[in-house]
VEXTORBA-410270 format. One record per residue (C-alpha): z, y, x; residue number from 1; residue in three letters. Coordinates in Angstrom, 3 decimals, always signed. Example, Ala and Ser with C-alpha at 12.3 -4.5 7.8 and 13.67 -1.06 7.14 Angstrom:
<sites>
site w=+7.800	v=-4.500	u=+12.300	resi=1	resn=ala
site w=+7.140	v=-1.060	u=+13.670	resi=2	resn=ser
</sites>
This chain:
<sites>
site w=+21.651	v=-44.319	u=-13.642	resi=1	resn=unk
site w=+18.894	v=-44.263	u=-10.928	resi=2	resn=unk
site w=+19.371	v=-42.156	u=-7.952	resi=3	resn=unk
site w=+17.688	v=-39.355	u=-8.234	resi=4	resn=unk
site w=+19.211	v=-39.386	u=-11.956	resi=5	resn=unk
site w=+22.274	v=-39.285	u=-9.920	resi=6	resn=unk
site w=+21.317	v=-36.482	u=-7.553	resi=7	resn=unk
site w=+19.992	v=-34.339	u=-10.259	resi=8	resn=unk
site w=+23.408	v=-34.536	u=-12.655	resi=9	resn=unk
site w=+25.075	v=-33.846	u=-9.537	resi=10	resn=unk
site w=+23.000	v=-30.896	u=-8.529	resi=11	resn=unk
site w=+23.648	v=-29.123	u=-12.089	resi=12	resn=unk
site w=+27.719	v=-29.806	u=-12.363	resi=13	resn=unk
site w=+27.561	v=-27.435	u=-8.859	resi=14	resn=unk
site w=+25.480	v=-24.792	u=-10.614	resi=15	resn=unk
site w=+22.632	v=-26.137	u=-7.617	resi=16	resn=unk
site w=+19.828	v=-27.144	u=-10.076	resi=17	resn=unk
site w=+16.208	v=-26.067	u=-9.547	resi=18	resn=unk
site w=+13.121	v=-25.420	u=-11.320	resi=19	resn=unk
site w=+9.829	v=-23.809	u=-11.591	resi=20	resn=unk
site w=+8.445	v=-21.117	u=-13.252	resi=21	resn=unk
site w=+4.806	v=-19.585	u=-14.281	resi=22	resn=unk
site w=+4.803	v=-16.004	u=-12.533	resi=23	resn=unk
site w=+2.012	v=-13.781	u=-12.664	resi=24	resn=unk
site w=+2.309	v=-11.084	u=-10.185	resi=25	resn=unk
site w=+0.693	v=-7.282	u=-11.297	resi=26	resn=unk
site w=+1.923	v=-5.252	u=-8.368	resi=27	resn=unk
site w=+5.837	v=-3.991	u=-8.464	resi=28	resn=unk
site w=+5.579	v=-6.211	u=-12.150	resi=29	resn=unk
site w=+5.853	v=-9.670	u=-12.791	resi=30	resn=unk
site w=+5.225	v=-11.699	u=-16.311	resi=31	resn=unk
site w=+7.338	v=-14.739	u=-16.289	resi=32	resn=unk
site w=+6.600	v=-16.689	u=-19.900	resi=33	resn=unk
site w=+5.271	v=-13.525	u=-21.747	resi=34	resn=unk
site w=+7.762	v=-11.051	u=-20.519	resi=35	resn=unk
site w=+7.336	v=-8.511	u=-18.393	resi=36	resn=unk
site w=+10.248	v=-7.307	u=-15.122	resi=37	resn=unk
site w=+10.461	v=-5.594	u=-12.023	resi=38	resn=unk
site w=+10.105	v=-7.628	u=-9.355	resi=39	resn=unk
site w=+13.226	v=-7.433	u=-7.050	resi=40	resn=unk
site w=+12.359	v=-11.037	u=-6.105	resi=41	resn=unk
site w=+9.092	v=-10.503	u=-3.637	resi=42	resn=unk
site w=+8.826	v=-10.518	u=+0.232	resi=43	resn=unk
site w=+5.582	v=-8.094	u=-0.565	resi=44	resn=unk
site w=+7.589	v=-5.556	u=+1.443	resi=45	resn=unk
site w=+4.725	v=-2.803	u=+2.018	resi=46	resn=unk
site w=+3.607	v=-3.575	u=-1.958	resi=47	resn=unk
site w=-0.266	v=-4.752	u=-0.078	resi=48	resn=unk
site w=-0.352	v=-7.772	u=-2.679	resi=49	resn=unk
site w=-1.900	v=-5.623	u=-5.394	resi=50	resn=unk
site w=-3.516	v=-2.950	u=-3.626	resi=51	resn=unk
site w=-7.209	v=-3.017	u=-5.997	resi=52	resn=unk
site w=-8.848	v=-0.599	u=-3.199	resi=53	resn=unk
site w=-7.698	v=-2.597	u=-0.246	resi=54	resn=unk
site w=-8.994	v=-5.608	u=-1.868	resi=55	resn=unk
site w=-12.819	v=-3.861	u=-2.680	resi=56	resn=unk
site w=-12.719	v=-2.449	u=+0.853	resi=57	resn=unk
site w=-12.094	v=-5.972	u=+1.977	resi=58	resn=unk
site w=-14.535	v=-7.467	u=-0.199	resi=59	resn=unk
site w=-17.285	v=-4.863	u=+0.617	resi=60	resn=unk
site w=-17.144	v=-5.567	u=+4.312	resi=61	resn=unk
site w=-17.942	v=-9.486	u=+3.649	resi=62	resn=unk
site w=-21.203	v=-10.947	u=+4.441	resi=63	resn=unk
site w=-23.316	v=-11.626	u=+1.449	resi=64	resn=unk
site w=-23.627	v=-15.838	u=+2.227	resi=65	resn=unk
site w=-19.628	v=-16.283	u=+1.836	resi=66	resn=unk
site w=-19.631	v=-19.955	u=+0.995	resi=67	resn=unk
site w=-18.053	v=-21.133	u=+3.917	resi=68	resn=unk
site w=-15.206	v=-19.174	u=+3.125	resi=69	resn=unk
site w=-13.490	v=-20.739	u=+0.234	resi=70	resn=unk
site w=-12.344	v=-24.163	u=+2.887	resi=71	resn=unk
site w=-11.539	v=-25.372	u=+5.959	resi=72	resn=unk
site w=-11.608	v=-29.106	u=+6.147	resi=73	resn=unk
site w=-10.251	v=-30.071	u=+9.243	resi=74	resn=unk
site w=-7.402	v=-29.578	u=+11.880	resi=75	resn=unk
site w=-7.667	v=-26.908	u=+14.673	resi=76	resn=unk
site w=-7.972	v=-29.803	u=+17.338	resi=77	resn=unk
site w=-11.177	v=-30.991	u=+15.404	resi=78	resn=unk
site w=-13.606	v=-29.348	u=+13.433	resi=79	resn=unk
site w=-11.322	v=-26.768	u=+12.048	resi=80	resn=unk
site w=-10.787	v=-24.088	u=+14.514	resi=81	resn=unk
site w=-13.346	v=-21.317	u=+13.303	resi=82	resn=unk
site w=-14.492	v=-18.412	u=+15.252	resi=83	resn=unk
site w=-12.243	v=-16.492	u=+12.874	resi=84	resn=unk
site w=-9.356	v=-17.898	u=+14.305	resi=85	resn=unk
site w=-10.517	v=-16.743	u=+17.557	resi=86	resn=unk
site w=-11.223	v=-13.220	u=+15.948	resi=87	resn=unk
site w=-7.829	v=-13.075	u=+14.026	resi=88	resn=unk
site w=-5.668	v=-13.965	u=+17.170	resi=89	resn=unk
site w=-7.643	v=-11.194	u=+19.241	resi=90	resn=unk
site w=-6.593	v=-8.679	u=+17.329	resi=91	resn=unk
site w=-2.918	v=-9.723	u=+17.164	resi=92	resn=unk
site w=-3.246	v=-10.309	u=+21.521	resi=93	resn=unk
site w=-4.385	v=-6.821	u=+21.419	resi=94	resn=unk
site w=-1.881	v=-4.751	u=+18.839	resi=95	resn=unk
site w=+0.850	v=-6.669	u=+21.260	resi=96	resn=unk
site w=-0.525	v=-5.768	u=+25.172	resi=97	resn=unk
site w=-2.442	v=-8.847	u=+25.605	resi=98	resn=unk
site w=+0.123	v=-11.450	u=+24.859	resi=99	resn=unk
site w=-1.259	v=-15.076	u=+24.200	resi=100	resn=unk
site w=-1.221	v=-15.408	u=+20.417	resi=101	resn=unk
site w=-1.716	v=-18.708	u=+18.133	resi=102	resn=unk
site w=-1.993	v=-18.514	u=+14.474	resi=103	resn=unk
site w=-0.188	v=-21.635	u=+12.299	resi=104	resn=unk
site w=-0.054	v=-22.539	u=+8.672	resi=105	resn=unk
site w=+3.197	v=-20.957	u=+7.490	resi=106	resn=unk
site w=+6.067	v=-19.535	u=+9.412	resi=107	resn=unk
site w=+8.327	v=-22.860	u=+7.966	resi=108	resn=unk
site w=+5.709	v=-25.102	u=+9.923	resi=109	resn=unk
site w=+5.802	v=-22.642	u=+13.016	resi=110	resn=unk
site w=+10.023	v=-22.615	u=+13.254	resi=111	resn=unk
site w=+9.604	v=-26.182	u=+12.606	resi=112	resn=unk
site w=+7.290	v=-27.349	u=+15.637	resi=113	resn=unk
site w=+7.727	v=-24.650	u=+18.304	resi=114	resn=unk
site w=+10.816	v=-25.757	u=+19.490	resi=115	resn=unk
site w=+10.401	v=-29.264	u=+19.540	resi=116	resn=unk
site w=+7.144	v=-28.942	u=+21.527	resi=117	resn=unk
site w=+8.652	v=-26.225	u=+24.143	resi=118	resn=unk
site w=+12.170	v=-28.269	u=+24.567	resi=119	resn=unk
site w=+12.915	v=-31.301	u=+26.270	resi=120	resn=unk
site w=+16.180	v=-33.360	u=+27.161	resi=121	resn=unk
site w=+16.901	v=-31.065	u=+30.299	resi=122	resn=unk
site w=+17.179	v=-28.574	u=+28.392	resi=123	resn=unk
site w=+19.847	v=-26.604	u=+25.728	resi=124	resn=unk
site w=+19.256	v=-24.587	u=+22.510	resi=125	resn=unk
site w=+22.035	v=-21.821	u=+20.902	resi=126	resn=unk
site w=+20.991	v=-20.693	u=+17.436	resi=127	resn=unk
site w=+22.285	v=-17.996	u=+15.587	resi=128	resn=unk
site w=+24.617	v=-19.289	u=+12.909	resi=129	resn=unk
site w=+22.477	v=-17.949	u=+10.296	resi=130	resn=unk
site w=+19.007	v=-18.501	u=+11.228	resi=131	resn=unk
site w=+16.612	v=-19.879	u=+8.543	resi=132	resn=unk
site w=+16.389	v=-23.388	u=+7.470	resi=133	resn=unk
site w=+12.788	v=-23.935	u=+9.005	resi=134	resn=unk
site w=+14.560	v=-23.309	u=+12.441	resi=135	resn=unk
site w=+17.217	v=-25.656	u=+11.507	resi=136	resn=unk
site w=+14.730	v=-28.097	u=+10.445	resi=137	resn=unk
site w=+13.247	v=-27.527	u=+14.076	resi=138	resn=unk
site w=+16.218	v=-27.811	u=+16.191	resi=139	resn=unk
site w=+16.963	v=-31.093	u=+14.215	resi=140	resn=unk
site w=+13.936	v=-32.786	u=+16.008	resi=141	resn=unk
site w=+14.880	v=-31.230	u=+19.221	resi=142	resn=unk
site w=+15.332	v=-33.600	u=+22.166	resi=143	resn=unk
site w=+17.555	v=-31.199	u=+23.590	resi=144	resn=unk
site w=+21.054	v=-30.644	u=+22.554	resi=145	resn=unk
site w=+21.996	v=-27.639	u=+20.683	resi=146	resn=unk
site w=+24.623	v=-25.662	u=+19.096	resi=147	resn=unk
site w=+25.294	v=-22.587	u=+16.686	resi=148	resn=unk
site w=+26.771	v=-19.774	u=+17.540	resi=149	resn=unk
site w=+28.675	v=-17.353	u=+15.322	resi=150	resn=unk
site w=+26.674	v=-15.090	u=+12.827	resi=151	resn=unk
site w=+25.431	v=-11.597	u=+15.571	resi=152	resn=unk
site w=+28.587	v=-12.583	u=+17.777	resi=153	resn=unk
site w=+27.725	v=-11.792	u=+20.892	resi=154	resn=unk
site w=+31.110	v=-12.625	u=+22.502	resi=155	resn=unk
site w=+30.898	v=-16.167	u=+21.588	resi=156	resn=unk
site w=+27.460	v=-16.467	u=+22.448	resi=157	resn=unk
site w=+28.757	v=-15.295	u=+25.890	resi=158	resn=unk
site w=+31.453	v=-18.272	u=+26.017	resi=159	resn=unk
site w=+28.797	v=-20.861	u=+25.386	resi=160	resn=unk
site w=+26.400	v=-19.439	u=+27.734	resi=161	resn=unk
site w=+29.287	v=-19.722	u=+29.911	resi=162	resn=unk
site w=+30.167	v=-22.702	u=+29.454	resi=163	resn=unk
site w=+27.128	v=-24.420	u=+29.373	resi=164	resn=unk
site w=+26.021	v=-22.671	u=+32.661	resi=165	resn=unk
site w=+29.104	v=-24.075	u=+34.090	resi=166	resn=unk
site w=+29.314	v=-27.454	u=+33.225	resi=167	resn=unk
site w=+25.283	v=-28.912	u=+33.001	resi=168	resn=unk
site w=+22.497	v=-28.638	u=+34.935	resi=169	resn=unk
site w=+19.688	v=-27.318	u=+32.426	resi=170	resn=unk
site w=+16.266	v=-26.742	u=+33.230	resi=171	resn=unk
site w=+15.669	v=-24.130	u=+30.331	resi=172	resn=unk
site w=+18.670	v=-22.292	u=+27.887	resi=173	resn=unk
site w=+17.011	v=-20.982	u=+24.585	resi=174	resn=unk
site w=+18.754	v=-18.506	u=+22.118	resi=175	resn=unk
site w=+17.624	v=-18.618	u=+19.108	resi=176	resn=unk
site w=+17.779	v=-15.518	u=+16.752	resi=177	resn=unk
site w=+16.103	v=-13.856	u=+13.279	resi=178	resn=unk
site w=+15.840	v=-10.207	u=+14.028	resi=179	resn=unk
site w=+16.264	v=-9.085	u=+10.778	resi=180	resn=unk
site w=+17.799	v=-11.730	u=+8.174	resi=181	resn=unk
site w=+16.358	v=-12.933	u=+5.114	resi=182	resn=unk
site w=+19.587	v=-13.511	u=+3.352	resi=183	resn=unk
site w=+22.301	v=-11.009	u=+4.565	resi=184	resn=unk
site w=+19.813	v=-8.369	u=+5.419	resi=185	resn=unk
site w=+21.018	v=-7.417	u=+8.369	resi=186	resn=unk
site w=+19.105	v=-6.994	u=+12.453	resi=187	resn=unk
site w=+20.397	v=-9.200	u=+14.969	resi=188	resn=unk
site w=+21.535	v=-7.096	u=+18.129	resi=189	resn=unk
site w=+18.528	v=-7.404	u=+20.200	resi=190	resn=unk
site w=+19.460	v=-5.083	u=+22.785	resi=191	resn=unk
site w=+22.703	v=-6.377	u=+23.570	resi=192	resn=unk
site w=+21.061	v=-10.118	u=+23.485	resi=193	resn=unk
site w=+18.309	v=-8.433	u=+25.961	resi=194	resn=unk
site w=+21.209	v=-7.492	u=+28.694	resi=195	resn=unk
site w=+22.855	v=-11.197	u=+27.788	resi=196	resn=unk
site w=+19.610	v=-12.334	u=+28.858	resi=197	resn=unk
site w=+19.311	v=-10.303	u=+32.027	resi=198	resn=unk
site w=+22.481	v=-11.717	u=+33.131	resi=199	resn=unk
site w=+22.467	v=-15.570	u=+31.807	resi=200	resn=unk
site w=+18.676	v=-16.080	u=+32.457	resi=201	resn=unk
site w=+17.938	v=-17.951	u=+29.111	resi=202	resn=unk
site w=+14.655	v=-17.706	u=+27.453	resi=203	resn=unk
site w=+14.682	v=-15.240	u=+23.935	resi=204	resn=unk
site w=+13.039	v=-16.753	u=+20.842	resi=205	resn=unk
site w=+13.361	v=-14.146	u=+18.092	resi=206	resn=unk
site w=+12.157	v=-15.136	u=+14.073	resi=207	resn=unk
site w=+10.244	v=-11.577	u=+12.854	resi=208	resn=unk
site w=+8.898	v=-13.165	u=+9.432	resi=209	resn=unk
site w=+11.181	v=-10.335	u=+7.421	resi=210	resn=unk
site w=+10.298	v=-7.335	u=+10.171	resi=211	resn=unk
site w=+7.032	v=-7.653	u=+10.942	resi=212	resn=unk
site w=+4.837	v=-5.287	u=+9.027	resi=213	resn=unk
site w=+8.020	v=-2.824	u=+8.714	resi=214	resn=unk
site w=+9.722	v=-1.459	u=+12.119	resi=215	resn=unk
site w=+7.618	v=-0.679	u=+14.904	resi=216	resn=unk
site w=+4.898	v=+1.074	u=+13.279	resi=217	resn=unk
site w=+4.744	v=-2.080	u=+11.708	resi=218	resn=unk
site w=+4.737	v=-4.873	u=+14.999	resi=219	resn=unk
site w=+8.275	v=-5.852	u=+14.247	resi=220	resn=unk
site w=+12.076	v=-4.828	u=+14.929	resi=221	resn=unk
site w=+11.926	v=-5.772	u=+18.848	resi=222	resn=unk
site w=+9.097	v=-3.309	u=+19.545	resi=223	resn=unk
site w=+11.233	v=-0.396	u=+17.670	resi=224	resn=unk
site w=+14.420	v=-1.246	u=+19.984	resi=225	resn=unk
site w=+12.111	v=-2.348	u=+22.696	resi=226	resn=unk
site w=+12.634	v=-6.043	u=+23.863	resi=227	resn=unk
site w=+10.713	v=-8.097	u=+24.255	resi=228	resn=unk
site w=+11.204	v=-11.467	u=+23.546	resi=229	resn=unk
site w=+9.565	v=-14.728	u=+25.524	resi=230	resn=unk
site w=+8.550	v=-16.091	u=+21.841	resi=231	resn=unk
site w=+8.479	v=-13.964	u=+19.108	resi=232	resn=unk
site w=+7.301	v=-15.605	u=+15.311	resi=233	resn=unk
site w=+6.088	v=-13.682	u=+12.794	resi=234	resn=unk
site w=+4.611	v=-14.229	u=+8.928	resi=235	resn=unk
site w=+1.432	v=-12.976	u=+7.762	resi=236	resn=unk
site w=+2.465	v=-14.147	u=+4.021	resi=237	resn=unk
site w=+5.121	v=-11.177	u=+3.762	resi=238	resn=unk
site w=+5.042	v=-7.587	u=+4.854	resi=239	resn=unk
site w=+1.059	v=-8.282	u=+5.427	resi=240	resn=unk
site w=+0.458	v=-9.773	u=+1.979	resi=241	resn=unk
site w=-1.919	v=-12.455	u=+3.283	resi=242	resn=unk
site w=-0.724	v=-16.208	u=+4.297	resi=243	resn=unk
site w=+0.053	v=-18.072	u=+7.825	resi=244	resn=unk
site w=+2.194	v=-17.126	u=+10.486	resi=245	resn=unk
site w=+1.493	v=-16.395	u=+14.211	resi=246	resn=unk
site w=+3.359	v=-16.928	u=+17.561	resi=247	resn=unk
site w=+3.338	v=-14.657	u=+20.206	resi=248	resn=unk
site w=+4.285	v=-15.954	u=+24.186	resi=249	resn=unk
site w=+2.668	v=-16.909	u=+27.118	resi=250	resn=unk
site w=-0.816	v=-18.224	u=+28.044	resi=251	resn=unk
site w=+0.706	v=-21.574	u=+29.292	resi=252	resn=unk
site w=+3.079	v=-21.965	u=+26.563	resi=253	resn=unk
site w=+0.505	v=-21.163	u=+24.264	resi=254	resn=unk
site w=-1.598	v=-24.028	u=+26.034	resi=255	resn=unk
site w=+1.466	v=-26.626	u=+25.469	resi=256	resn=unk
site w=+2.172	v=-25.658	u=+21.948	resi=257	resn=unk
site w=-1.813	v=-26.835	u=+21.404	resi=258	resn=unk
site w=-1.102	v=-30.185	u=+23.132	resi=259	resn=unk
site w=+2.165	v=-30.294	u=+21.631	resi=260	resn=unk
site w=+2.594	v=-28.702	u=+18.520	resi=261	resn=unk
site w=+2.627	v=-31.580	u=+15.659	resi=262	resn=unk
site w=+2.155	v=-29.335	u=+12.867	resi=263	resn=unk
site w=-0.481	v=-27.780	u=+14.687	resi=264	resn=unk
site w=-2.183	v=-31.282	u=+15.414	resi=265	resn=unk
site w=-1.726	v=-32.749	u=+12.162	resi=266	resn=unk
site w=-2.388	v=-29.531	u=+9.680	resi=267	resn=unk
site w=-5.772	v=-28.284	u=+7.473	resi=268	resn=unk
site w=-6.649	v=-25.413	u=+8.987	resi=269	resn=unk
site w=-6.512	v=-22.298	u=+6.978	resi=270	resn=unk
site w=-9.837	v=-21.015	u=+5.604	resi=271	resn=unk
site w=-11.619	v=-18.780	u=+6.915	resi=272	resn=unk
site w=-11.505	v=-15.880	u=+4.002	resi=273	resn=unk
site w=-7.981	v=-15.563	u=+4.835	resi=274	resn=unk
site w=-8.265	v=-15.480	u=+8.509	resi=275	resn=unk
site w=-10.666	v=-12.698	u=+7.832	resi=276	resn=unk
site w=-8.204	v=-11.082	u=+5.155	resi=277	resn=unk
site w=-5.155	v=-11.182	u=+7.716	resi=278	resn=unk
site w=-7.528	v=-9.278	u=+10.520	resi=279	resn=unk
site w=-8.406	v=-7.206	u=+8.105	resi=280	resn=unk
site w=-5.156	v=-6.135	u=+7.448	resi=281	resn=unk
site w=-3.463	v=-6.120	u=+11.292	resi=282	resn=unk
site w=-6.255	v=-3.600	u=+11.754	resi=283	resn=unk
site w=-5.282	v=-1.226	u=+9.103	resi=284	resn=unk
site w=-1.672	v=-1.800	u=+10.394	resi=285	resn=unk
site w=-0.729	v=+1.584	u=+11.502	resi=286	resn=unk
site w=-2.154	v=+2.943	u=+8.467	resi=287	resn=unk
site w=+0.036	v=+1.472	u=+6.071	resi=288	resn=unk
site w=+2.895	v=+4.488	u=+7.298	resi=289	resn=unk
site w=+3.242	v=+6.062	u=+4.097	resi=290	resn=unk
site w=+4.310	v=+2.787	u=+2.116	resi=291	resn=unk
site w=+6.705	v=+2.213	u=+5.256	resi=292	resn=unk
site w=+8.378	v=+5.424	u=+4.922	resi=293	resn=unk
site w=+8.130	v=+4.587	u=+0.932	resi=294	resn=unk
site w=+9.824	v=+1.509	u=+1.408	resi=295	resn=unk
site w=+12.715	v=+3.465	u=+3.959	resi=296	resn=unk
site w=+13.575	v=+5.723	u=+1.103	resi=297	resn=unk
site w=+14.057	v=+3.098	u=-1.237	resi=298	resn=unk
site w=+16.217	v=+1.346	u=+1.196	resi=299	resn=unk
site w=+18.299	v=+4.296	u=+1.314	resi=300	resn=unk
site w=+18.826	v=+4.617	u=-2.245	resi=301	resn=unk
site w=+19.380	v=+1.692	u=-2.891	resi=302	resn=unk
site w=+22.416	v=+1.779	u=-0.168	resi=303	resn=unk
site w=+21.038	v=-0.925	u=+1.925	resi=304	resn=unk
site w=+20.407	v=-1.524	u=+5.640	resi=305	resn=unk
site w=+16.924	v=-3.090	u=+5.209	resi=306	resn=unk
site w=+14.902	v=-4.084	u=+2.397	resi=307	resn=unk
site w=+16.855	v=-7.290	u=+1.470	resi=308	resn=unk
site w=+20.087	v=-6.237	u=-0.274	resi=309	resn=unk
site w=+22.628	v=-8.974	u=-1.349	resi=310	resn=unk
site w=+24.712	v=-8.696	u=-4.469	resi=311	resn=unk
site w=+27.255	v=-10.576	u=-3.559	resi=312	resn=unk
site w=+28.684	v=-12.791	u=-6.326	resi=313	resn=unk
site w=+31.027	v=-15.465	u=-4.795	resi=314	resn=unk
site w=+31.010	v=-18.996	u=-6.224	resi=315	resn=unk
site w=+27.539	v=-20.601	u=-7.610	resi=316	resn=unk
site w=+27.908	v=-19.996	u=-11.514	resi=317	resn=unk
site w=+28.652	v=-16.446	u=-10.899	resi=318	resn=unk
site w=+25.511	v=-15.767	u=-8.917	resi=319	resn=unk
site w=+23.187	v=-17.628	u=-11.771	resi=320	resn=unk
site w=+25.367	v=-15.535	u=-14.048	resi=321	resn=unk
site w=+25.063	v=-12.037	u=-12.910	resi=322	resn=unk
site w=+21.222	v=-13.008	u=-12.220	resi=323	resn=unk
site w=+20.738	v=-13.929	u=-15.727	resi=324	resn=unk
site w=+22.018	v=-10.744	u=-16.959	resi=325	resn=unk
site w=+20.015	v=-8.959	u=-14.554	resi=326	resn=unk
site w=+17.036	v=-10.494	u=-15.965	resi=327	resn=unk
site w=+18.288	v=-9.507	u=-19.483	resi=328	resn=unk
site w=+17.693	v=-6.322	u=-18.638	resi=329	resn=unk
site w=+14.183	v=-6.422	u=-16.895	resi=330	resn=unk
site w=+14.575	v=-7.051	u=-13.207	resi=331	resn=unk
site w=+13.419	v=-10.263	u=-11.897	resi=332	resn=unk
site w=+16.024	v=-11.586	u=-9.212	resi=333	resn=unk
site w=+17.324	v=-15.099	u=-7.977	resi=334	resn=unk
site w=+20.639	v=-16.361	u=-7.328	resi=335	resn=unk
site w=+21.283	v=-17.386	u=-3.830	resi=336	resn=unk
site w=+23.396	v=-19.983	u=-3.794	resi=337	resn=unk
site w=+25.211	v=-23.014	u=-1.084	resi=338	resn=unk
site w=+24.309	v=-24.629	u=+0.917	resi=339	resn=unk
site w=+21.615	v=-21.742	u=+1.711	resi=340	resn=unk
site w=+24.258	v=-19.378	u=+2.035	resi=341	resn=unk
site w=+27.711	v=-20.798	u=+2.879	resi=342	resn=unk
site w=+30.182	v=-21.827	u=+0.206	resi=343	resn=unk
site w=+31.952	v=-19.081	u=-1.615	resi=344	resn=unk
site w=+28.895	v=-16.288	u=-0.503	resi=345	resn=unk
site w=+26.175	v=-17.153	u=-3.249	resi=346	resn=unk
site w=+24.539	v=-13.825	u=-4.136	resi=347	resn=unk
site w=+21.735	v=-12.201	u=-5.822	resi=348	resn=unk
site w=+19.206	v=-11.235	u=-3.306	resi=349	resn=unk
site w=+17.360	v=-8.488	u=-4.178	resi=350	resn=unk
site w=+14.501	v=-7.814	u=-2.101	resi=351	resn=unk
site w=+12.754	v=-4.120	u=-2.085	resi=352	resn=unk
site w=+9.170	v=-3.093	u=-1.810	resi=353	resn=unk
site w=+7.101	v=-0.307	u=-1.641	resi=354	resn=unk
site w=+5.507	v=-0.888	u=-4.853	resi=355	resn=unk
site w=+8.877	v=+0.311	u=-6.460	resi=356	resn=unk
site w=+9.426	v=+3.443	u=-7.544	resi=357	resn=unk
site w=+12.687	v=+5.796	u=-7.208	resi=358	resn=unk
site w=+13.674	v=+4.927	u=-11.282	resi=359	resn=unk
site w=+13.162	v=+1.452	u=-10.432	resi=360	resn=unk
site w=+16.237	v=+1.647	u=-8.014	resi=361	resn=unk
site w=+18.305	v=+3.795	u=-9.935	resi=362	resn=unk
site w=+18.111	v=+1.821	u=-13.248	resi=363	resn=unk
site w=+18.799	v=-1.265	u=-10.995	resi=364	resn=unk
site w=+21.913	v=+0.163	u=-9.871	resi=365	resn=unk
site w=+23.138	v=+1.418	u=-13.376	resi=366	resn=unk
site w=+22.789	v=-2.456	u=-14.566	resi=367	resn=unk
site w=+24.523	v=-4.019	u=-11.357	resi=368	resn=unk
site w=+27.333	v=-1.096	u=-12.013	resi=369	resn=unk
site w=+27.564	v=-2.117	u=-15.439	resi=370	resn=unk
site w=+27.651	v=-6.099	u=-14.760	resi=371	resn=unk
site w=+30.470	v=-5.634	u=-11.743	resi=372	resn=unk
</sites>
């Protein structure tokens, strides 16, 4: 048996195996092979994705000549960096008090490079325990060392700040943090991480892919407790229905992450229609109140702290299992299982948005009650 033969068999005996699937998104709907479910499954958060007047407005405003929209056929560093870029990360400098901004290709590529390009041997790295794979993926190509620290544990985040401060000589300290968590669904203690910052002097890098759009009046969960980190990250494929992700720091780290920056140097540029979509949006931003305070409602009834809600299930097959029955009864969810979520804490995600309505919730909750 070949080895990926191997890996596969190997992937299904732990209830691990993967696959695609045709979805056609219609709003709060989704038609996977013919059938039609709620969609508990999408980071859409403020429901934007299949707004038909937003999209005409957007449309409407275009220029008539649009061909150069459809492409962008170079990196940023050579013929790819379009006045929209310029345009796009304007707006985002000015709905956050004239911070340096720098729009990438995806949040993953973002949490991937940043670190890497604003780290060095001298210096040390403590990441949340739980922080997303694309900032594990980063702080594996680190040259400087790292560690994890306990999931929100702000006493043993103090012992290795401690320690570290102690024993080494480093030029920077970086901790690492999501503010609100795509899998658990919970908000990292910024404030208390703002006075451990205060009194450690280490720089604050804080992942808002799942806030943005939602706290704030919409600029993310450390404007609405009021820190303010030295690099904050952000999607603009979630909450803001469009695609890319943006950093937000200072003008000379924005000037190293351009010399620096690898999948920056090395990545298409996005085109230009949905550079123009994204500004579009960030300047409709505080508009979009009602389908915040939609989506806070929901969250309530539902009985969660944020949008994301996990069902927790326990061991692999039971997650696939009570997702499968789920889906049996018209709500389109995923099991979560190891290693993206630790052994023994595979769950169904379910992830709210404000395209839902109040039944929606409800006749979720009568099928999980049923299931458990």
């Amino acid at each position: 048996m070949s080895r990926p033969q191997t890996t596969l068999e190997q992937l299904k005996a732990e209830a691990n195996y993967r696959f695609l699937v045709e979805a056609e998104n219609q709003g709060a709907d989704i038609l996977i092979e013919g059938k039609r479910y709620k969609n508990f499954s999408s980071n859409d958060y403020l429901g934007l994705a299949g707004n038909l007047p937003l999209q005409q407005a957007f449309f409407s405003q275009l220029q008539p000549d649009s061909e150069f929209l459809l492409s962008n056929p170079s990196s940023r560093l050579l013929t790819g960096n379009s006045l929209h870029y310029a345009r796009l990360e304007g707006t985002l400098s000015t709905l956050f008090g004239g911070r340096a901004a720098l729009v990438l290709g995806s949040g993953y590529l973002a949490n991937a490079g940043i670190l890497p390009a604003i780290t060095g041997k001298g210096d040390f790295i403590l990441a949340d325990k739980r922080v997303h794979a694309s900032l594990i993926d980063g702080l594996r190509l680190c040259e400087a060392p790292w560690e994890r620290f306990r999931h929100n544990d702000m006493s043993h985040l103090q012992a290795l700040l401690s320690e570290a401060l102690g024993y080494k000589n480093y030029k920077n300290i970086w901790v690492v943090t999501e503010s609100l968590f795509s899998m658990d669904g919970d908000f990292a203690p910024l404030q208390a991480l703002s006075q451990l910052r205060e009194r450690y002097g280490f720089k604050l890098y804080v992942d808002e892919a799942h806030a943005f759009g939602l706290y704030g009046q919409g600029l993310g969960y450390a404007r609405e407790v009021g820190v303010e980190p030295d690099i904050v990250l952000a999607t603009l494929g979630k909450a803001l229905a469009s695609c890319g992700a943006f950093v937000l720091c200072s003008h000379e780290v924005r000037e190293l992450l351009i010399n620096r920056m690898r999948p920056l140097l090395f990545s298409t540029a996005l085109p230009p229609i949905n550079l123009l979509w994204s500004d579009f949006l960030l300047k409709r931003l505080a508009e979009f109140e009602p389908q915040r305070q939609k989506l806070a409602r929901l969250v309530g009834l539902m009985g969660g702290q944020s949008p994301i809600v996990p069902l927790m299930a326990g061991e692999n097959a039971k997650a696939l299992e009570v997702a499968d029955m789920l889906r049996q009864r018209g709500f389109w969810v995923h099991a979560i299982r190891s290693p993206t979520v630790p052994r023994g804490q595979a769950r169904v995600r379910l992830s709210l948005n404000a395209g839902l309505e109040e039944e929606d919730i409800v006749q979720l909750k009568e099928a999980w009650n049923c299931i458990g």
